[in-house]
N, CA, C and O of each residue as an XYZ file, in Angstrom:
628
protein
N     -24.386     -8.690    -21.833
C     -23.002     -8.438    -22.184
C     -22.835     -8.648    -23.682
O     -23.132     -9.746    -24.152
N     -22.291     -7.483    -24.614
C     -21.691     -8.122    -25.682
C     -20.624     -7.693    -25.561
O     -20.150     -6.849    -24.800
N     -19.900     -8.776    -26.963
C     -18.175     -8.849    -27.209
C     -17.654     -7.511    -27.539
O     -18.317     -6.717    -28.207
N     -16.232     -7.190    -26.990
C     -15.852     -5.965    -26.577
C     -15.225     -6.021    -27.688
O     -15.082     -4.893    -28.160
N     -14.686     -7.025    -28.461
C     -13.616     -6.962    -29.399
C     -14.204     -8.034    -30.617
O     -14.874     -9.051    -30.434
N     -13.822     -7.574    -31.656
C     -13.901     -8.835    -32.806
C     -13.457     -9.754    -33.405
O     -13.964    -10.614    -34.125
N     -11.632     -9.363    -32.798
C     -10.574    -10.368    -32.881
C     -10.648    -11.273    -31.877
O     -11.671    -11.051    -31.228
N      -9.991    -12.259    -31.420
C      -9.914    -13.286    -30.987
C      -9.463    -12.664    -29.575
O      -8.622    -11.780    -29.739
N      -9.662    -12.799    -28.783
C      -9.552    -12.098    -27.288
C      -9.399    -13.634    -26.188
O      -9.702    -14.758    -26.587
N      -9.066    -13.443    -25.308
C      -9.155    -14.000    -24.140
C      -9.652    -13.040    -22.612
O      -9.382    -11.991    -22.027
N     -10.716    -14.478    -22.485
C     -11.041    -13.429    -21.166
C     -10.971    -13.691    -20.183
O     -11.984    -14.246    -19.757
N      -9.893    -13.515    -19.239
C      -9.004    -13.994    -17.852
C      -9.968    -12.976    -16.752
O      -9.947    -11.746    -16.736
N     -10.729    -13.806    -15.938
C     -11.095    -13.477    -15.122
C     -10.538    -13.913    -13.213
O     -10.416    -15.095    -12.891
N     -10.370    -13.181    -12.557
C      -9.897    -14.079    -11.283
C     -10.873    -13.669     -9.717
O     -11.295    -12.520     -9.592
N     -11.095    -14.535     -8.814
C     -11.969    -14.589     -8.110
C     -11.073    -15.099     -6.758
O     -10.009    -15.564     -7.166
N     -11.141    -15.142     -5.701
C     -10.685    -15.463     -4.751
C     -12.044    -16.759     -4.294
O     -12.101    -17.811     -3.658
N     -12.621    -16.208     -4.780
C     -14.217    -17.520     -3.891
C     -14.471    -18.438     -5.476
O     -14.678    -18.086     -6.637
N     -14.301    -19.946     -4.676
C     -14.661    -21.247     -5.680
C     -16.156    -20.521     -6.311
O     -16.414    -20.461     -7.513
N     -16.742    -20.177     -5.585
C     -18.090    -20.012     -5.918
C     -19.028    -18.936     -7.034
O     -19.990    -19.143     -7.774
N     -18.284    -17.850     -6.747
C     -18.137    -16.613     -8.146
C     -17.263    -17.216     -9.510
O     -17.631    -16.966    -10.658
N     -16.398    -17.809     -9.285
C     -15.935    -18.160    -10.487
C     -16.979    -19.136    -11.150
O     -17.410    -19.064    -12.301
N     -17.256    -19.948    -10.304
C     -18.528    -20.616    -10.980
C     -19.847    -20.105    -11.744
O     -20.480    -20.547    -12.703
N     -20.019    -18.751    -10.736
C     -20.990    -17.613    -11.131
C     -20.740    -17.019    -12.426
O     -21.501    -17.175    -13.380
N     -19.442    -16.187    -12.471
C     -18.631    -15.681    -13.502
C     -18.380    -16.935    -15.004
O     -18.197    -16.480    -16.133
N     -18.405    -17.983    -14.828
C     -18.181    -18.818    -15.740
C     -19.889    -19.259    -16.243
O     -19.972    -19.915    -17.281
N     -20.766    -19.017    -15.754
C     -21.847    -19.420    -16.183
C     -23.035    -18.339    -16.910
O     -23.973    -18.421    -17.702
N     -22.256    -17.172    -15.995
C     -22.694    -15.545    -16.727
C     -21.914    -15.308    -17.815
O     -21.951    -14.180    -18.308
N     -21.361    -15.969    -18.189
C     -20.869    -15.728    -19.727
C     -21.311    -16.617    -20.819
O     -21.697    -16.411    -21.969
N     -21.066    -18.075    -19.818
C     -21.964    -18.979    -21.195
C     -23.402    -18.470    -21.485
O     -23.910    -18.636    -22.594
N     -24.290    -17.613    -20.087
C     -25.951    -17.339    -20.549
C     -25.503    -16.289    -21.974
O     -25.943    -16.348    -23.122
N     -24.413    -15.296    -21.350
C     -24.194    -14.558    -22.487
C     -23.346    -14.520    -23.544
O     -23.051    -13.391    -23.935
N     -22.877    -15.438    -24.108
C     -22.111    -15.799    -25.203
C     -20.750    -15.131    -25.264
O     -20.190    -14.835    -26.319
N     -20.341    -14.952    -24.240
C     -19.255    -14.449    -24.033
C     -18.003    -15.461    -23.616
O     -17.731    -15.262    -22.432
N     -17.235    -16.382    -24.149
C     -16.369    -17.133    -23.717
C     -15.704    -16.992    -22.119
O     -14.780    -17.786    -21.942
N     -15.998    -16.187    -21.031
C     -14.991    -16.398    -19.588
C     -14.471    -17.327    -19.235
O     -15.111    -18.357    -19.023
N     -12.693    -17.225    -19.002
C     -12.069    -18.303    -18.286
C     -11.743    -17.652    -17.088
O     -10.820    -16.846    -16.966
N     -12.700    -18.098    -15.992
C     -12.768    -18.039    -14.625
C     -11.569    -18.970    -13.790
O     -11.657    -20.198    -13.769
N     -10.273    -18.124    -13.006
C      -9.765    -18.749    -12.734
C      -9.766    -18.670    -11.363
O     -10.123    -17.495    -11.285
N      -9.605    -19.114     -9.925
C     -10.220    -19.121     -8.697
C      -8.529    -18.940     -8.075
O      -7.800    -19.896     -8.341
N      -7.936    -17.860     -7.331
C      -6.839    -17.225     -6.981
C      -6.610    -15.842     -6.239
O      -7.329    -14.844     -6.196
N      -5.453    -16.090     -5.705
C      -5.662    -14.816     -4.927
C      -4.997    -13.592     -6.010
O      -3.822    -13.686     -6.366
N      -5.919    -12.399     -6.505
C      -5.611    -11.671     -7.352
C      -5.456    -11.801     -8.778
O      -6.410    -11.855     -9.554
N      -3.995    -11.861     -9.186
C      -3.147    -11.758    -10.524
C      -1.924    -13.032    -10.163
O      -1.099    -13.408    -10.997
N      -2.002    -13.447     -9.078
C      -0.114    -13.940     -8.670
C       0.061    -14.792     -8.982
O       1.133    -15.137     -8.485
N      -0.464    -15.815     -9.816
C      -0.663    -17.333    -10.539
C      -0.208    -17.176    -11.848
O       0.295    -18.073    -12.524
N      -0.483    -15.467    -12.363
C      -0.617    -14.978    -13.481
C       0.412    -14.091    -14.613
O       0.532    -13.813    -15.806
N       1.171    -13.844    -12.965
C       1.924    -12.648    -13.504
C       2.734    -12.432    -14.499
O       2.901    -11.411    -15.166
N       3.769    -14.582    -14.622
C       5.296    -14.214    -15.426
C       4.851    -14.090    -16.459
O       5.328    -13.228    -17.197
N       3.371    -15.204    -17.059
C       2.722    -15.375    -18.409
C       2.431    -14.349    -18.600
O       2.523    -14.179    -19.816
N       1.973    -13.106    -17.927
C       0.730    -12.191    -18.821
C       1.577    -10.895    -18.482
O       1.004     -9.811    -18.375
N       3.253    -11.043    -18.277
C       3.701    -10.051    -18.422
C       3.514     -8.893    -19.426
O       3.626     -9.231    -20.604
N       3.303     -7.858    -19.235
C       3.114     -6.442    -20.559
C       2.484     -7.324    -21.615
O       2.951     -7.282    -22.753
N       1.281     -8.258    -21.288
C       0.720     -8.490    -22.128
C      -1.120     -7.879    -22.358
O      -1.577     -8.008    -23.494
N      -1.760     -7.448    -21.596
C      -2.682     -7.275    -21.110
C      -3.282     -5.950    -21.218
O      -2.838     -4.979    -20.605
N      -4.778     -5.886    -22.370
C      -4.672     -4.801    -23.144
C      -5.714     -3.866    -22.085
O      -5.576     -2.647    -21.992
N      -6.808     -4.665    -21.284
C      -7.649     -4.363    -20.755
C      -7.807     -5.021    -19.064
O      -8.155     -6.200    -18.992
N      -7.593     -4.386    -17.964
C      -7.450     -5.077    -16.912
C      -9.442     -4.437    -16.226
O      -9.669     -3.227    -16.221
N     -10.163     -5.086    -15.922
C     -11.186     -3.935    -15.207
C     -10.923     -4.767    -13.664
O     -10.639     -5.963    -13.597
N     -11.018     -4.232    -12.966
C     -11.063     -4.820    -11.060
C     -12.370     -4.002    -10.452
O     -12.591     -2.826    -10.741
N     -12.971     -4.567     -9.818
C     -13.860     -4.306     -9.100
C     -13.762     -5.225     -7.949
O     -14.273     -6.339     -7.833
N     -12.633     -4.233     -6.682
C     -12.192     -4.851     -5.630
C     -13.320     -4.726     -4.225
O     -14.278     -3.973     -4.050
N     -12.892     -5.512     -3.592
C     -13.406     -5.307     -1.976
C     -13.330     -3.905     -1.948
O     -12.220     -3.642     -2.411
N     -13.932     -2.820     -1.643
C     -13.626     -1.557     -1.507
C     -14.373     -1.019     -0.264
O     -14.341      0.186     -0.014
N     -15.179     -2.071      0.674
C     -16.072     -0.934      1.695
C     -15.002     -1.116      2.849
O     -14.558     -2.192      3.248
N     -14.597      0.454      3.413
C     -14.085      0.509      4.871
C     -14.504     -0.478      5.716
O     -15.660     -0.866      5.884
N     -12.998     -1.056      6.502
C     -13.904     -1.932      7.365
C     -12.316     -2.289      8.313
O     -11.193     -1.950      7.941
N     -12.675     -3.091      9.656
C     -11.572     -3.317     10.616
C     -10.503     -3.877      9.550
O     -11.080     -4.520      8.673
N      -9.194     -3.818      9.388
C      -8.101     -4.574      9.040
C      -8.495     -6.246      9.375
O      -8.262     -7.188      8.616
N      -9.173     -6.322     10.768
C      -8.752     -7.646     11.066
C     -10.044     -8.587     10.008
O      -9.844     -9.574      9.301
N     -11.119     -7.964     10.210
C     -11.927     -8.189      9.316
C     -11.920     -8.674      8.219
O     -12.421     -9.767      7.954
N     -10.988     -7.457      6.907
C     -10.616     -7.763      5.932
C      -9.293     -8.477      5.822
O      -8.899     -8.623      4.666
N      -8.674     -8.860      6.594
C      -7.979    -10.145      7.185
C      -8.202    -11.679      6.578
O      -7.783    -12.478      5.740
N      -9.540    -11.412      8.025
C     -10.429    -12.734      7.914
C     -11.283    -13.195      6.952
O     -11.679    -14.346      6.766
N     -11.636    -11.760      6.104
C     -12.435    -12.243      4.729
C     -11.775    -12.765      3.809
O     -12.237    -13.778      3.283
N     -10.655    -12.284      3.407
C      -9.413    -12.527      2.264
C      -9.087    -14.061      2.952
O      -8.599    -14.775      2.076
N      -9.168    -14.537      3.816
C      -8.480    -15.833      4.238
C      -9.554    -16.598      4.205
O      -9.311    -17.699      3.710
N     -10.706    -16.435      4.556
C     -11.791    -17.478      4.402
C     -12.265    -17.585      2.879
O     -12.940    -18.533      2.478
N     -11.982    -16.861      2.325
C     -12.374    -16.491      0.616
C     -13.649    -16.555      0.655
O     -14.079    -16.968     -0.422
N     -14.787    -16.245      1.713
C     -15.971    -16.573      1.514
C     -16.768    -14.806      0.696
O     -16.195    -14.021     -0.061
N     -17.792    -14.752      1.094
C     -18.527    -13.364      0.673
C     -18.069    -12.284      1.113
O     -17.623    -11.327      0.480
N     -18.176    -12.432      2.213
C     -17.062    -11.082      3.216
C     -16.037    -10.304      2.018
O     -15.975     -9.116      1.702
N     -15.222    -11.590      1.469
C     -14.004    -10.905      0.920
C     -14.486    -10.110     -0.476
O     -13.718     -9.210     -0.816
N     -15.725    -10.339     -1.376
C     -15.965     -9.612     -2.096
C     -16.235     -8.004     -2.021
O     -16.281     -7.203     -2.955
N     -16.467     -7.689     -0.069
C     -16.550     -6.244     -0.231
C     -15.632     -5.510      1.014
O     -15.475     -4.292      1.107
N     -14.982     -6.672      2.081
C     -14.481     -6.292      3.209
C     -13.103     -5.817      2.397
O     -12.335     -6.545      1.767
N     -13.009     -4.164      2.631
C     -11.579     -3.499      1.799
C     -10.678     -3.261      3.359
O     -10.388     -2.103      3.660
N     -10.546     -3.634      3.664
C      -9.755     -2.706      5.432
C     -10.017     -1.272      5.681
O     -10.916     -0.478      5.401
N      -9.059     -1.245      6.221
C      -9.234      0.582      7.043
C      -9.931      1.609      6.029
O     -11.129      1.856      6.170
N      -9.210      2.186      5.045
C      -9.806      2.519      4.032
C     -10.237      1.652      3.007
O     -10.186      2.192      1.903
N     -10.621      0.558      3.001
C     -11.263     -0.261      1.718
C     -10.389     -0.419      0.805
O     -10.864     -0.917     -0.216
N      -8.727     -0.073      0.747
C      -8.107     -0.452     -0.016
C      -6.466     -1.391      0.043
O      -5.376     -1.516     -0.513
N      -7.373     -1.901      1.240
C      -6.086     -2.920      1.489
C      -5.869     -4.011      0.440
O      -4.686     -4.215      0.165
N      -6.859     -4.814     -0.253
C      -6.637     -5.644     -1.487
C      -6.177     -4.820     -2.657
O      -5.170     -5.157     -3.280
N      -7.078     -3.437     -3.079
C      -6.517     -2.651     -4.640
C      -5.266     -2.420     -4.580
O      -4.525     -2.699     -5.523
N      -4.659     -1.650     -3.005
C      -3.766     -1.387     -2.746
C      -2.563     -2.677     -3.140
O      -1.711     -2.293     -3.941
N      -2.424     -4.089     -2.678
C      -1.798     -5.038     -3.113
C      -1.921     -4.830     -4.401
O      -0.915     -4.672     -5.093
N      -3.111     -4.797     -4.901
C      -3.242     -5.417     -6.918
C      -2.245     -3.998     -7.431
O      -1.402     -4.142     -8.317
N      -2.435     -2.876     -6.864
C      -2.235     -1.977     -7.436
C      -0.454     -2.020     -8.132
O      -0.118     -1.273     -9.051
N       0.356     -2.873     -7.579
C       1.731     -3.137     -7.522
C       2.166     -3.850     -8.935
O       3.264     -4.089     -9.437
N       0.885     -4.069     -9.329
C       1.151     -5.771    -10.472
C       0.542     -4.598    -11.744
O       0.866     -4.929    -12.885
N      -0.118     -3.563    -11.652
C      -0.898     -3.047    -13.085
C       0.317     -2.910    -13.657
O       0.421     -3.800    -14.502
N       1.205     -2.297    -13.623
C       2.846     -1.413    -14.300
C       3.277     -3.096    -15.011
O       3.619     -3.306    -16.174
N       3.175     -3.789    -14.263
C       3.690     -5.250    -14.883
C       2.780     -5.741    -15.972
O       3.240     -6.264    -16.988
N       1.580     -5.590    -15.785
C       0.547     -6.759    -16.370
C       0.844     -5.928    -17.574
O       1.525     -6.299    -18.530
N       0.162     -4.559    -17.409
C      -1.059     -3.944    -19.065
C       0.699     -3.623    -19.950
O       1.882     -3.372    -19.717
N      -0.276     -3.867    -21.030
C       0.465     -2.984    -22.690
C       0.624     -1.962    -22.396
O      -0.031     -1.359    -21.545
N       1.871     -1.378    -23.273
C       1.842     -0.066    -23.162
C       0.939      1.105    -23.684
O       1.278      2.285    -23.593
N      -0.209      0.690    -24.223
C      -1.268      1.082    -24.721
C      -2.322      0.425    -23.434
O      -2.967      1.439    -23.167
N      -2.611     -0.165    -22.930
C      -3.423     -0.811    -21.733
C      -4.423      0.385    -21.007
O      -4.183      1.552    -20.701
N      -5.391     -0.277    -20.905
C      -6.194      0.808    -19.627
C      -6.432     -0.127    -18.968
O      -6.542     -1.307    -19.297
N      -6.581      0.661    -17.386
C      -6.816     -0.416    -16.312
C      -8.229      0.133    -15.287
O      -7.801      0.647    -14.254
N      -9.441      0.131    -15.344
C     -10.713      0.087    -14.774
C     -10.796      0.260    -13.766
O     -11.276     -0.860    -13.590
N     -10.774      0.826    -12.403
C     -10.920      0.486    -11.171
C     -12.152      0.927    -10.673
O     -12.436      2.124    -10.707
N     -13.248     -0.287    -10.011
C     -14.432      0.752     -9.296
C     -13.560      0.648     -8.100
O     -12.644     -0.068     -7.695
N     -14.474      2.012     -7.585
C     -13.960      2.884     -6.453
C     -15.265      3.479     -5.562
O     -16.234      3.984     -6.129
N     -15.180      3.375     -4.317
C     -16.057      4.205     -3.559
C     -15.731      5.659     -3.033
O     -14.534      5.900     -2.871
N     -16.502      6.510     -2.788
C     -15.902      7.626     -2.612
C     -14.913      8.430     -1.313
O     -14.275      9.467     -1.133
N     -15.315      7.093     -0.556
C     -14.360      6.845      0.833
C     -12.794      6.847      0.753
O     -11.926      7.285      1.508
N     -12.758      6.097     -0.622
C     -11.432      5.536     -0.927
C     -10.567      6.100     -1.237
O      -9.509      5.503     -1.435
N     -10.671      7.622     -1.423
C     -10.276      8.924     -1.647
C      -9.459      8.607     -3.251
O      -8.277      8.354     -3.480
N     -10.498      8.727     -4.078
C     -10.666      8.578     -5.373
C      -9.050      9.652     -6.273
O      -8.294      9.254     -7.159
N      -9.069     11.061     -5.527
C      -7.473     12.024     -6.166
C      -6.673     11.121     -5.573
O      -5.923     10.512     -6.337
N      -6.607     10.811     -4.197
C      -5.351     10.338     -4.002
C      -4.936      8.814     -4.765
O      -3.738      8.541     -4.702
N      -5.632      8.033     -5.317
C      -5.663      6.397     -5.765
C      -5.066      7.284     -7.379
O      -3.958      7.009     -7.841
N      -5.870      8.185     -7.966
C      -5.308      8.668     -9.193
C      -3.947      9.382     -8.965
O      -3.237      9.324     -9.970
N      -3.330     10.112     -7.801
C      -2.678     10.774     -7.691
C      -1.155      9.129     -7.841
O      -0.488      8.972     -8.863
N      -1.040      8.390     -6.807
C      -0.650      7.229     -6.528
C      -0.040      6.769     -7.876
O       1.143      6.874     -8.201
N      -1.569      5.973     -8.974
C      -1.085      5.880    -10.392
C      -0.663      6.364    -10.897
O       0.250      5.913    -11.589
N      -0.984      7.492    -10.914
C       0.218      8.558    -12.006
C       1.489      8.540    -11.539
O       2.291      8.003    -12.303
N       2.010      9.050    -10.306
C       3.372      8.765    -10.000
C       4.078      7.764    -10.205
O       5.219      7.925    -10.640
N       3.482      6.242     -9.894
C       4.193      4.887     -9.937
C       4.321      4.340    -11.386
O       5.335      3.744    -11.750
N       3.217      4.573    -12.229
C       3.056      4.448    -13.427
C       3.173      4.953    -14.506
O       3.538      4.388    -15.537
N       2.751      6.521    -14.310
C       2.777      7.062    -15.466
C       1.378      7.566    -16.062
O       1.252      8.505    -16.849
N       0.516      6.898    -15.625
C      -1.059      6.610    -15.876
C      -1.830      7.685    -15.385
O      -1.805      7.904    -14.174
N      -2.518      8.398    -16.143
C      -3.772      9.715    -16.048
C      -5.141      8.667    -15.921
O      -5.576      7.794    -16.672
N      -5.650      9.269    -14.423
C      -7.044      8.526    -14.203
C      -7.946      9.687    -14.975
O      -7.439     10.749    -15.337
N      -9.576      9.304    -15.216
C     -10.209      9.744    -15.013
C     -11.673      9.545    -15.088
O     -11.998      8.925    -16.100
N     -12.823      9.947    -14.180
C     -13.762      9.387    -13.785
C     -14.475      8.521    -15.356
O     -14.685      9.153    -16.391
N     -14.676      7.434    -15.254
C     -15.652      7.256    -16.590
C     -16.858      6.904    -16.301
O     -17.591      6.775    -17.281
N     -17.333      6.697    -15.244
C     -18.656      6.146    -14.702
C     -18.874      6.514    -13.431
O     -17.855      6.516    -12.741
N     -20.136      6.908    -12.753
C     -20.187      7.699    -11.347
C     -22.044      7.147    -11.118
O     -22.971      7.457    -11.867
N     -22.122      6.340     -9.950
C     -23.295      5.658     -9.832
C     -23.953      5.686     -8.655
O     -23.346      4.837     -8.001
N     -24.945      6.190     -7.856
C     -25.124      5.834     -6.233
C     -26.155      4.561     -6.481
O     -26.867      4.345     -7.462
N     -26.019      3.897     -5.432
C     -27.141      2.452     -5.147
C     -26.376      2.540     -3.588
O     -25.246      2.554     -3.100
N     -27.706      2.585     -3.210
C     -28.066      2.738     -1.752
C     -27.129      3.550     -1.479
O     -26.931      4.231     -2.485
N     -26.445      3.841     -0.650
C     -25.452      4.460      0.586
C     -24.356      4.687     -0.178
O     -23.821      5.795     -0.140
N     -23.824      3.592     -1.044
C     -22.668      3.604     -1.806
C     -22.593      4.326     -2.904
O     -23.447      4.147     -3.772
N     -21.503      5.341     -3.102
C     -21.540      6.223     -4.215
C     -20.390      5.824     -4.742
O     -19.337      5.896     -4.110
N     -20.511      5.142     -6.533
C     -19.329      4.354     -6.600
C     -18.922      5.453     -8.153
O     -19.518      6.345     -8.757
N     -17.525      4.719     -8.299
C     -16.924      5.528     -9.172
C     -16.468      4.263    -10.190
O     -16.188      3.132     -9.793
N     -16.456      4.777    -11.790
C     -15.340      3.633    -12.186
C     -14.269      4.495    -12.750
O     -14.733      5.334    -13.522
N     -13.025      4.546    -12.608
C     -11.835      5.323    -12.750
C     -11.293      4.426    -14.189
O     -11.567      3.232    -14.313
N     -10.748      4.949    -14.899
C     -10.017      4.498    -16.216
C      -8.456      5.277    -16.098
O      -8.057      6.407    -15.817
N      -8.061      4.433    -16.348
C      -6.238      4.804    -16.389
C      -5.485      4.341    -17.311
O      -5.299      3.124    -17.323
N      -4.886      5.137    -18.273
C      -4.325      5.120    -19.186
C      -3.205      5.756    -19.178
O      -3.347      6.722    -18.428
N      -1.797      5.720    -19.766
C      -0.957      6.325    -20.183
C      -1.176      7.430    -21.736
O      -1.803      7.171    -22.764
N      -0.221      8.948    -21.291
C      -0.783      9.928    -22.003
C      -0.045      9.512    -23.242
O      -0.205     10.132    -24.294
């Protein structure tokens, strides 16, 4: 990893599992990258402070299809499960986060989303643009194993 920026940045990371944040906080000290790993569900700890403050959001959510009750039980146990159990279509967590981007980013802001191709990638861009304002478009496109993932960038025109 190197530094994305040269000014003074903060780097707000959030994790639902005690245990990735620990991960996430120690993959930055190997790489000299300052992370403040904070352990929460989402953004919601976060929101009044980092109102329209937030120049760069990236998420890389739970996204694999899976029972509701499932991704239920993963999101509540905060264990591993919840890093990839997404519900019916895999976007029962983005779907929540997706409510808070219009709040968080600058009006200059881009917001990152990986995506699987299940997740029906037009309609998640179609979604942002209406609620937001925000033009997706593909910036990264990767298969590893089975999973054919996408990373979507969204910006206002």
């Amino acid at each position: 990893m190197t530094p994305l920026l040269t000014t003074a940045s903060v780097y707000l990371c959030t994790d639902i599992n005690p245990r990735a944040s620990v991960c996430t906080f120690a993959t930055g000290r190997q790489n000299k990258v300052p992370l403040d790993p904070i352990t929460c569900d989402l953004s919601k700890p976060l929101m009044t402070r980092l109102r329209h403050c937030v120049d760069i959001i990236l998420f890389n959510p739970p996204y694999v299809p899976t029972l509701h009750e499932e991704s239920f039980h993963a999101q509540d146990s905060a264990g591993i499960p919840a890093s990839w159990a997404g519900g019916l279509d895999g976007m029962e967590v983005t779907n929540c986060f997706l409510e808070n981007i219009g709040d968080l980013l600058t009006n200059n802001g881009k917001f990152y989303l990986v995506a699987l191709a299940q997740n029906n990638i037009p309609e998640i861009c179609e979604k942002i643009r209406n609620k937001f304002n925000m033009n997706g478009r593909i910036a990264l496109q990767r298969r590893t194993g089975g999973e054919h993932l996408s990373i979507i960038c969204f910006s206002r025109s």
